[in-house]
ChimeraX commands (.cxc) that place a marker at each C-alpha (Angstrom):
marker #1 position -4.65,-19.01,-2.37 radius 0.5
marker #1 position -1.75,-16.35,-2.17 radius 0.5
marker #1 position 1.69,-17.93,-1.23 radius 0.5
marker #1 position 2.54,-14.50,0.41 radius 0.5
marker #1 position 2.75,-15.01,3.89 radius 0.5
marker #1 position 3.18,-11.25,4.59 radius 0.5
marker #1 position 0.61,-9.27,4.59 radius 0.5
marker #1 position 0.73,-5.46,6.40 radius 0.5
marker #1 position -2.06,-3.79,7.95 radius 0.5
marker #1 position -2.82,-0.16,8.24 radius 0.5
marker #1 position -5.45,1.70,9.73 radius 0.5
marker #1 position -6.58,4.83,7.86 radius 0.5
marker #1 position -9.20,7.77,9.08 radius 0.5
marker #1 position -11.14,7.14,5.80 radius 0.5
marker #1 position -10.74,3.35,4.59 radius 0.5
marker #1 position -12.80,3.79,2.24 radius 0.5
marker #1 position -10.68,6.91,0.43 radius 0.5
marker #1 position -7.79,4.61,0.98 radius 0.5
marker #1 position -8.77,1.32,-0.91 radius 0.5
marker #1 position -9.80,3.89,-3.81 radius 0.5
marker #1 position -6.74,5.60,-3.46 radius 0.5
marker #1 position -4.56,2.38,-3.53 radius 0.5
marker #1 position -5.89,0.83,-6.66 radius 0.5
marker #1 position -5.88,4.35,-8.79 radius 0.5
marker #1 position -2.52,4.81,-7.62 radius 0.5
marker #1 position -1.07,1.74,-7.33 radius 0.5
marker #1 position -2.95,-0.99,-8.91 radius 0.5
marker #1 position -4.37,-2.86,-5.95 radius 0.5
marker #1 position -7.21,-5.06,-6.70 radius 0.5
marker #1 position -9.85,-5.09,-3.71 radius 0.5
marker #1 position -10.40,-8.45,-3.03 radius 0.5
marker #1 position -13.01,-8.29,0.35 radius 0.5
marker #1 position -14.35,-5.44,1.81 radius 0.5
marker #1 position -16.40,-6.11,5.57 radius 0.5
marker #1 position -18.12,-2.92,6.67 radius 0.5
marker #1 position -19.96,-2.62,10.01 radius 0.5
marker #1 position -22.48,0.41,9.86 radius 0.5
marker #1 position -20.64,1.74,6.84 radius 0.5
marker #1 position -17.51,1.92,8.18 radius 0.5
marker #1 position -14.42,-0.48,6.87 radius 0.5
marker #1 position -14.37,-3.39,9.07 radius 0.5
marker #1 position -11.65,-5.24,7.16 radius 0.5
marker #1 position -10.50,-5.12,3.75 radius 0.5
marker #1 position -8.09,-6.96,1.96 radius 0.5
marker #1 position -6.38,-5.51,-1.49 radius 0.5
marker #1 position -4.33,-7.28,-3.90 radius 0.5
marker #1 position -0.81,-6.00,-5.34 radius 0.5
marker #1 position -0.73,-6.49,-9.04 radius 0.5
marker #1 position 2.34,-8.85,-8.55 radius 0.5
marker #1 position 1.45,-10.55,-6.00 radius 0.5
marker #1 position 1.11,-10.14,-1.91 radius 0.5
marker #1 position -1.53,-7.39,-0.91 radius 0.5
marker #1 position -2.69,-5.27,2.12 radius 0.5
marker #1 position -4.88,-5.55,5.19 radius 0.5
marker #1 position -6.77,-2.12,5.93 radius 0.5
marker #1 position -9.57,-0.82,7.58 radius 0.5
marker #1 position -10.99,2.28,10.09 radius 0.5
marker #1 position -8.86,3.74,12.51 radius 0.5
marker #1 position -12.45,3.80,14.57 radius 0.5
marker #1 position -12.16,0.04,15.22 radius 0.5
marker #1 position -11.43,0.17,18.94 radius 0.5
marker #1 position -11.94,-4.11,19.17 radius 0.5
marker #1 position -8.85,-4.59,16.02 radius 0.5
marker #1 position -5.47,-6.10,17.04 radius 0.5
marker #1 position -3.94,-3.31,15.74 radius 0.5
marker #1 position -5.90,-0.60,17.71 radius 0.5
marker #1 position -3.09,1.42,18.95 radius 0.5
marker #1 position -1.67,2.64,15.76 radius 0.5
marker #1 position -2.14,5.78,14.56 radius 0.5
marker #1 position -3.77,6.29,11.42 radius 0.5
marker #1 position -1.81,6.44,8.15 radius 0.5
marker #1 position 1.62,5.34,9.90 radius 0.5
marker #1 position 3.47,2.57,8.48 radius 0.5
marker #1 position 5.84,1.80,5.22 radius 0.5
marker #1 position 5.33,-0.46,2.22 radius 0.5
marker #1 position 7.64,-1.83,0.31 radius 0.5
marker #1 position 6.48,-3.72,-3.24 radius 0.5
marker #1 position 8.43,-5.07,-5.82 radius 0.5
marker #1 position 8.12,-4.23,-9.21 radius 0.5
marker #1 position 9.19,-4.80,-12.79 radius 0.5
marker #1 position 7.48,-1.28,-13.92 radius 0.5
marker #1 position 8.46,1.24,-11.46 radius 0.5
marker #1 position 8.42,3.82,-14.20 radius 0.5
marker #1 position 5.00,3.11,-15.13 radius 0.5
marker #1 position 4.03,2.60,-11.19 radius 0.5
marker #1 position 5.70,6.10,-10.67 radius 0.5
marker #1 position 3.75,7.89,-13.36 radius 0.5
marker #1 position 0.60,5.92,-11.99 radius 0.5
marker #1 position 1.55,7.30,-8.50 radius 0.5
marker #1 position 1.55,10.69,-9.17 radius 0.5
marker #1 position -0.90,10.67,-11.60 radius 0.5
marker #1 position -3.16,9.92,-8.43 radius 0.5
marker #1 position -1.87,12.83,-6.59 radius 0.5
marker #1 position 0.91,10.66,-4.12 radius 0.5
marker #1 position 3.19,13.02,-2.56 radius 0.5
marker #1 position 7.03,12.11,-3.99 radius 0.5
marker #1 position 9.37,11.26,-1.08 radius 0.5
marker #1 position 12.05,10.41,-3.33 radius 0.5
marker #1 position 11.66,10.48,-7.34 radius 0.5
marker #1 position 12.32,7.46,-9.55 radius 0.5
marker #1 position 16.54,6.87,-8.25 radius 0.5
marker #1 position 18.63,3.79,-9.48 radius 0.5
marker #1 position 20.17,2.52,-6.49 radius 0.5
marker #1 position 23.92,1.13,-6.35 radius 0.5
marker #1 position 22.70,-2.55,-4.98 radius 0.5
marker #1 position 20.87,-2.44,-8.63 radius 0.5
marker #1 position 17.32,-1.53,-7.65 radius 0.5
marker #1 position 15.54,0.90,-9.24 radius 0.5
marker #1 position 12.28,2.33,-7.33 radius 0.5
marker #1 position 10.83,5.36,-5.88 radius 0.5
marker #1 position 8.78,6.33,-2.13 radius 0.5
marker #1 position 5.69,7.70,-2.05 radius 0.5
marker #1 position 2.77,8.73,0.50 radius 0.5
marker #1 position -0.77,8.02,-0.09 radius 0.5
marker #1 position -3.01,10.87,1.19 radius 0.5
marker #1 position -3.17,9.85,5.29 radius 0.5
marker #1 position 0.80,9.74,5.48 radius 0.5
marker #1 position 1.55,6.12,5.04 radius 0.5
marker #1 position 4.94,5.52,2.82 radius 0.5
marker #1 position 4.87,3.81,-0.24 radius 0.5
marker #1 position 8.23,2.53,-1.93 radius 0.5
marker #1 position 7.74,0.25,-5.35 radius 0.5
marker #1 position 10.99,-1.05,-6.43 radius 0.5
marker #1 position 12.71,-3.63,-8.57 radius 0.5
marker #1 position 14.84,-5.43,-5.37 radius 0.5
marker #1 position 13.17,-8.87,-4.76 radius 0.5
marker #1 position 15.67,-9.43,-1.96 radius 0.5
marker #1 position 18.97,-11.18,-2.15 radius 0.5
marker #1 position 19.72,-14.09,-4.26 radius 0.5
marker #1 position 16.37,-13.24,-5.89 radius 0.5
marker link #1:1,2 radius 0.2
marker link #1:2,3 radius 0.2
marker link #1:3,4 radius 0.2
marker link #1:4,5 radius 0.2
marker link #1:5,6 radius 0.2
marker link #1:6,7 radius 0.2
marker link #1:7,8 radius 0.2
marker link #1:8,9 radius 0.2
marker link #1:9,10 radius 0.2
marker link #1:10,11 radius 0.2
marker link #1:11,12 radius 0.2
marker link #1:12,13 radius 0.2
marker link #1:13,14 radius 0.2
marker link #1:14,15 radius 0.2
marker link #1:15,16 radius 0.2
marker link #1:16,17 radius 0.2
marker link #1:17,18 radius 0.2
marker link #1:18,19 radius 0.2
marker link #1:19,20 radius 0.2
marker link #1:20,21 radius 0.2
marker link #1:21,22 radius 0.2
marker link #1:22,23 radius 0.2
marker link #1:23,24 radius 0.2
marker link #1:24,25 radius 0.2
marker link #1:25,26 radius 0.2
marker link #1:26,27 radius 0.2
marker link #1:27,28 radius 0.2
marker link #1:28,29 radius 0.2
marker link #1:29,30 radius 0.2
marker link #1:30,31 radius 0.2
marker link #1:31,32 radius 0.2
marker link #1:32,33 radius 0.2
marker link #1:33,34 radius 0.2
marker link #1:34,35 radius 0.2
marker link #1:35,36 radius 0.2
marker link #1:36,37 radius 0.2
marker link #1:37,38 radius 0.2
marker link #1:38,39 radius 0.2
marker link #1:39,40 radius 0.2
marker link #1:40,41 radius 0.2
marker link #1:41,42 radius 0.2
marker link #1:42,43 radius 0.2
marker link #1:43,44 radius 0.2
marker link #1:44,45 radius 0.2
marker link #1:45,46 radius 0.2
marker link #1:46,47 radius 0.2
marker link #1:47,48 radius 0.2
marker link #1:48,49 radius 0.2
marker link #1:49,50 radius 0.2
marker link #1:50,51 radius 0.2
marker link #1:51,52 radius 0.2
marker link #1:52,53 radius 0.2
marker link #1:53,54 radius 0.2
marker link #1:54,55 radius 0.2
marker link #1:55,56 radius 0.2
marker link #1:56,57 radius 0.2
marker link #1:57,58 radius 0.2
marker link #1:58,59 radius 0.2
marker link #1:59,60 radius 0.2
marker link #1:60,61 radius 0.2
marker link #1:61,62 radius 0.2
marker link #1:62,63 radius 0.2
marker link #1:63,64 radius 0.2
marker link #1:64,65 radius 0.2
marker link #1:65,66 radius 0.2
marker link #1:66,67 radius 0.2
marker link #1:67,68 radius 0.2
marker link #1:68,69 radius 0.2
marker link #1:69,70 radius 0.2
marker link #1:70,71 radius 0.2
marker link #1:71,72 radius 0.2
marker link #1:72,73 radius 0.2
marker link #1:73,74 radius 0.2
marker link #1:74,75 radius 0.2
marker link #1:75,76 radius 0.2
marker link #1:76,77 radius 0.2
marker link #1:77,78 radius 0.2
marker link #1:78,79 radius 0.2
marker link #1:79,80 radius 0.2
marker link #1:80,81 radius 0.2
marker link #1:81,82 radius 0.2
marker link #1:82,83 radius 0.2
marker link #1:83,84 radius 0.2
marker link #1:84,85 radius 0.2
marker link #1:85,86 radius 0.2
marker link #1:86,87 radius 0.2
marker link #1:87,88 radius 0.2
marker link #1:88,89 radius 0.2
marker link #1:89,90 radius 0.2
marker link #1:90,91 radius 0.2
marker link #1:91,92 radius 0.2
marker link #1:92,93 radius 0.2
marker link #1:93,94 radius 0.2
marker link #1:94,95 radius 0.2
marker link #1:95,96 radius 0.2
marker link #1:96,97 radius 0.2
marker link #1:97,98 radius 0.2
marker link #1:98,99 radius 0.2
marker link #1:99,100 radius 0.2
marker link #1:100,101 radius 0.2
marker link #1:101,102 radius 0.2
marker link #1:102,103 radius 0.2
marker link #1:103,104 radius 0.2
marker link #1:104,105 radius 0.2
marker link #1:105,106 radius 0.2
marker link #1:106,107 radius 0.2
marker link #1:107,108 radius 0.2
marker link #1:108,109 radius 0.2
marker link #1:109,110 radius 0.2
marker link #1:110,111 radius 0.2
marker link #1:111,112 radius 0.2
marker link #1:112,113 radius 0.2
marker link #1:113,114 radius 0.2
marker link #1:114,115 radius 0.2
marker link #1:115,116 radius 0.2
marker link #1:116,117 radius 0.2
marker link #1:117,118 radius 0.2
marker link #1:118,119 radius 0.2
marker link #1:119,120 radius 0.2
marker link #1:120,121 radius 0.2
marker link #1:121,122 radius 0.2
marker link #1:122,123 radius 0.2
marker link #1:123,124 radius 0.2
marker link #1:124,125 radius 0.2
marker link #1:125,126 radius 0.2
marker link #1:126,127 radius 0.2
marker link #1:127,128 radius 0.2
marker link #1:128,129 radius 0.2
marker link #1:129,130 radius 0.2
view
């Protein structure tokens, strides 16, 4: 079992495209995917270091999480590769927000979106005293 004990959700138009999307661009493993006539129930997707994502249809009237709009929401995910996570990124076609920028707290990272809107930022900050 994951010690993360943070886990986002987002609701995209086409879950689907999105769990594709996430593990050509980013390296996200998918874990479990629940469909309910075809559509994405509930998926869950694994970050290559750790932690993951909760996803599914924006069609889902019964979810929690009904009344968010599709593709809204930012990520953050720490990284030791942003470089290589970049150049994955865009690779997959993610629209650059901000390029690969070395920050003056130390971090280095970049913010993209996937193809529905939602931001993406990989970065090397772990938080403080990490």
């Amino acid at each position: 079992m994951s010690e993360t004990r943070v886990w986002p959700a987002l609701r995209y138009k086409d879950a689907h495209a999105a769990i594709r999307f996430l593990a050509d661009a980013f390296g996200f493993e998918e874990v479990a995917v629940y469909e309910d006539d075809g559509r994405v129930a509930h998926a869950e997707l694994r970050a290559p270091g750790g932690g993951g994502v909760m996803l599914g249809d924006a069609d889902r009237a019964d979810s929690a999480i009904a009344g968010l709009p599709p593709g809204a929401g930012a990520v953050y995910v720490v990284t030791d590769a942003p470089d290589a996570v970049y150049a994955r990124a865009v690779a997959a076609g993610a629209t650059v927000v901000q390029g690969l920028t070395d920050e003056d707290y130390g971090s280095r990272g970049f913010t993209v979106r996937d193809p529905e809107g939602v931001f993406w930022s990989f970065g090397t900050y772990a938080g403080a005293g990490s």
